[in-house]
C-alpha positions, -999 to +999 in steps of 0.1 A: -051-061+287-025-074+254-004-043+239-012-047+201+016-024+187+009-012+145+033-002+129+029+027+103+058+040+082+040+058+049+010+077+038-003+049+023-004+028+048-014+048+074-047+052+050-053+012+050-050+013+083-073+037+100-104+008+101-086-013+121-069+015+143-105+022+151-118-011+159-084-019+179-091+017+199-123+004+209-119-032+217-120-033+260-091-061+260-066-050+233-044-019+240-034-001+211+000+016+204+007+034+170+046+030+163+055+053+133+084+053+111+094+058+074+087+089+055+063+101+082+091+116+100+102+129+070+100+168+062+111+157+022+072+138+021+053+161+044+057+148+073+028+132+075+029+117+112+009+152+113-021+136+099-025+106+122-019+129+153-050+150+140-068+119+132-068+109+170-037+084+167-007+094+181+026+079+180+040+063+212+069+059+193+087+071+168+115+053+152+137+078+132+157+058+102+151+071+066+188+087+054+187+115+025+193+095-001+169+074-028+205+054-037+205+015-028+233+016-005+210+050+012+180+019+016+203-003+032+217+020+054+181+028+062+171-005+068+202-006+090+190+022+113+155+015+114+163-023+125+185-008+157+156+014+163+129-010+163+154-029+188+157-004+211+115+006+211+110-031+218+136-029+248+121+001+263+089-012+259+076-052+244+044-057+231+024-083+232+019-085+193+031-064+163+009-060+137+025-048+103+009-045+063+024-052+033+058-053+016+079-021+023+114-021+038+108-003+067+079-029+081+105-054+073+130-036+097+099-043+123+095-078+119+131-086+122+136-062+152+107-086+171+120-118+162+149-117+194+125-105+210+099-135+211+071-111+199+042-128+175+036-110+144+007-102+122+012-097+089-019-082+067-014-087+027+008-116+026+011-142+000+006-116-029+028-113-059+045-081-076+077-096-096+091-062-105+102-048-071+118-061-044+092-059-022+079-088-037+113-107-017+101-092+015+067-094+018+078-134+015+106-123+042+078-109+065+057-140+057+084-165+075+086-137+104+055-136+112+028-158+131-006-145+120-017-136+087-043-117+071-049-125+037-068-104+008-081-135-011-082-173-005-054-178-036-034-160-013-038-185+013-033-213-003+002-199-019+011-191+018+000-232+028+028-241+000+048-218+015+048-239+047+029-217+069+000-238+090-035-234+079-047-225+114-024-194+114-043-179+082-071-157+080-092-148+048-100-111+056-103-093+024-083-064+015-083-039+046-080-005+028-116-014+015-131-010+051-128+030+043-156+028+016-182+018+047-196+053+057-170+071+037-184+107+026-170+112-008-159+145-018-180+169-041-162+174-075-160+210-060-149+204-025-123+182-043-114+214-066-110+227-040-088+208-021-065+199-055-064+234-059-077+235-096-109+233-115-118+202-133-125+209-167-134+175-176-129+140-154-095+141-148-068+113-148-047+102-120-014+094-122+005+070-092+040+059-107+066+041-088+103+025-093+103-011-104+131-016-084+139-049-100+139-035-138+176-029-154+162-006-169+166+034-163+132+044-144+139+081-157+136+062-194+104+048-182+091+078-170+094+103-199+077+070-221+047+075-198+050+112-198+053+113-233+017+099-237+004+123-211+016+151-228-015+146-254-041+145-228-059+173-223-076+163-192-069+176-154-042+151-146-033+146-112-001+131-100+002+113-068+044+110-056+064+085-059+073+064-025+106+064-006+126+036-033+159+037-044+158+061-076+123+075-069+137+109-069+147+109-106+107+097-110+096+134-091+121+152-105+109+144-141+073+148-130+077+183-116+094+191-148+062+182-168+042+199-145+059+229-144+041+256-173+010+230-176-020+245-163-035+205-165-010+193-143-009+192-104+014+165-087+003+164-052+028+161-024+006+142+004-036+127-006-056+121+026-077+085+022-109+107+015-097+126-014-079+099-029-106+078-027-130+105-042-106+111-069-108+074-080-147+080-079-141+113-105-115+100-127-113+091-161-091+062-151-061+058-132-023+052-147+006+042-132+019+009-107+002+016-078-013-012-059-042+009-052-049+007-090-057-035-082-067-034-050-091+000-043-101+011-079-120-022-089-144-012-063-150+024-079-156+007-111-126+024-122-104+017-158-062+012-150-035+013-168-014-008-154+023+000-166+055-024-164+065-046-140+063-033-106+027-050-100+033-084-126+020-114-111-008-097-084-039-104-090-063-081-106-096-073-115-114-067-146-108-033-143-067-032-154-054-028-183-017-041-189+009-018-207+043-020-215+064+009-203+069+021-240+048+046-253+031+032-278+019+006-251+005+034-229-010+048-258-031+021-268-042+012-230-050+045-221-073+048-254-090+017-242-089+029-203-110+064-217-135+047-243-169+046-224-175+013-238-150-006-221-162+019-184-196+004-191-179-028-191-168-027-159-204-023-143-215-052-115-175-061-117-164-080-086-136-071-066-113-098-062-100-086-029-131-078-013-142-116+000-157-104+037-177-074+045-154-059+071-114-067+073-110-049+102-138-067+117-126-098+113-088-092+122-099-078+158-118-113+166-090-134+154-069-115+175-093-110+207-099-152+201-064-163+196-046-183+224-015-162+227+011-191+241+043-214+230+018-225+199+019-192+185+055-188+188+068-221+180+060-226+141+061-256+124+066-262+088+037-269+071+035-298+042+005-292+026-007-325+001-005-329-031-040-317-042-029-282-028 
């Protein structure tokens, strides 16, 4: 029996997850252990660590490291305290494998932490791109830490080959969050009322904005541009919040101002994976920087409004629209995003990131299959030829 240790340390996350928590729960030769971190232990973004214990998973440990503060020196001391705590977890109790997803600070804190430690890593999402934030820098970081690697798309692959990880180590699985469509009930546009708490006068829009922590420029500046177009729409809009990045709380402070006195306007503090995915299935169209825009809403057929920098360079479906964070950029991509024309387009669109049936499925054989000895632990660097 191998200790396969995930490590959770957002909403978000925790929502991509869930497939493969499942599958792990019930494979007879893997042992599962949910480590959670982040703003899950955070009262300020609901503590959501609530959620996972009700969904059957919970934590065997819980690594306590987010300071009050969205400042950059309050991320590095973060990242600071969440690296001595993943130290100490792994010296109380080493697992066999860490799994971690993605490109946030906090998973990089894990992956560091088990490097002393001689633990193999799994990294899901690697060898994307998203040249406006700096978890572009360490999602590559994580790449070099880690021993497995679960790609959404065979581009991604490849750019992790030329990054001089060995083909043998990289696994094509697809986009994992997209397991959660299989058997997924979808809300009713009244349950969903419901749970918003407000009715739905027409489709509404739904709004996920984030810092681009690598702009110069003022993300309050940013943010009233964007708000300044959603001021004219009459539709339900529905704001998700803003993640735990250095100057995310001037994002939500400027969002609850515009919600405050518009009976339109709901900004949600916490969305469950059902009815966020059932509002991309209601929506108008989605606007913002959110991943989830490139990598979930293709499948719903759904028009984005993709805004600024945060997500430049990541690839993206037919389905997103680029805007500049100016107004009149927004303006003219949300016009497009809401014509029914260009929604009628999208019908029979691919997802890019949607190569395999099941992601979860095929993570749990590679890592029920793999040979877990010196090979996996000693890496080599990988020269791939010139054709690549």
């Amino acid at each position: 029996m191998r200790t396969v240790a995930v490590v959770t340390v957002d909403r978000s996350d925790a929502g991509i997850y869930r497939p493969l928590l499942e599958r792990l729960r019930g494979t007879p030769d893997l042992n599962l252990r949910v480590m959670v971190s982040g703003t899950h232990l955070s009262p300020e973004f609901g503590l959501t660590v609530h959620g996972l214990e009700e969904g059957g998973f919970p934590p065997a440990d819980r690594i306590e490291m987010l300071v009050s503060s969205d400042t950059p020196e309050g991320t590095g001391l973060s990242m600071g305290l969440g690296l001595q705590g993943f130290a100490r977890s792994f010296a109380r109790s080493r697992p066999d494998l860490l799994v971690v997803l993605g490109d946030r600070f906090e998973m990089f804190c894990a992956a560091l932490a088990a490097l002393p430690f001689r633990i193999p890593v799994a990294h899901i999402h690697g060898g994307e791109v998203t040249e406006g934030a700096m978890d572009d820098n360490l999602r590559h970081a994580m790449t070099k830490l880690s021993h497995l690697h679960f790609v959404s798309t065979a581009d991604h692959g490849r750019r992790l080959e030329r990054m001089g990880e060995e083909p043998w180590r990289i696994t094509v699985a697809g986009a994992l969050g997209l397991d959660n469509l299989e058997g997924l009930r979808l809300l009713s546009r009244g349950e969903l009322e419901k749970r918003i708490g407000m009715e739905f006068a027409a489709d509404p829009v739904l709004v996920t904005f984030h810092p681009a922590t690598l702009d110069e420029e003022d993300p309050g500046f940013q943010t009233e541009e964007l708000l300044a177009v959603l001021a004219g729409c009459e539709r339900p809009l529905i704001f998700s919040r803003p993640n735990a990045d250095p100057r995310s709380r001037l994002i939500l402070e400027k969002i609850r101002a515009f919600a405050s006195g518009r009976s339109n306007v709901k900004v949600a503090e916490t969305l469950g994976t059902d009815v966020y995915f059932s509002l991309m299935a209601t929506a108008a169209a989605m606007v913002g920087n959110s991943s989830s825009g490139l990598i979930e809403a293709p499948s719903f057929g759904l028009p984005v409004v993709n805004v600024g920098n945060r997500q430049r360079g990541r690839t993206r479906g037919a389905n997103v629209i680029d805007a500049d964070p100016r107004r009149e950029s927004v303006a003219h991509a949300l016009r497009r995003a809401l014509d029914p024309a260009f929604r009628r387009s999208l019908k029979g669109a691919v997802n890019p990131y949607r190569p395999k049936p099941s992601a979860s499925a095929c993570i749990v054989g590679v890592l029920a299959e793999i040979v877990w000895n010196q090979r996996l632990i000693h890496k080599k660097f990988y020269e791939p030829g010139p054709e690549q």
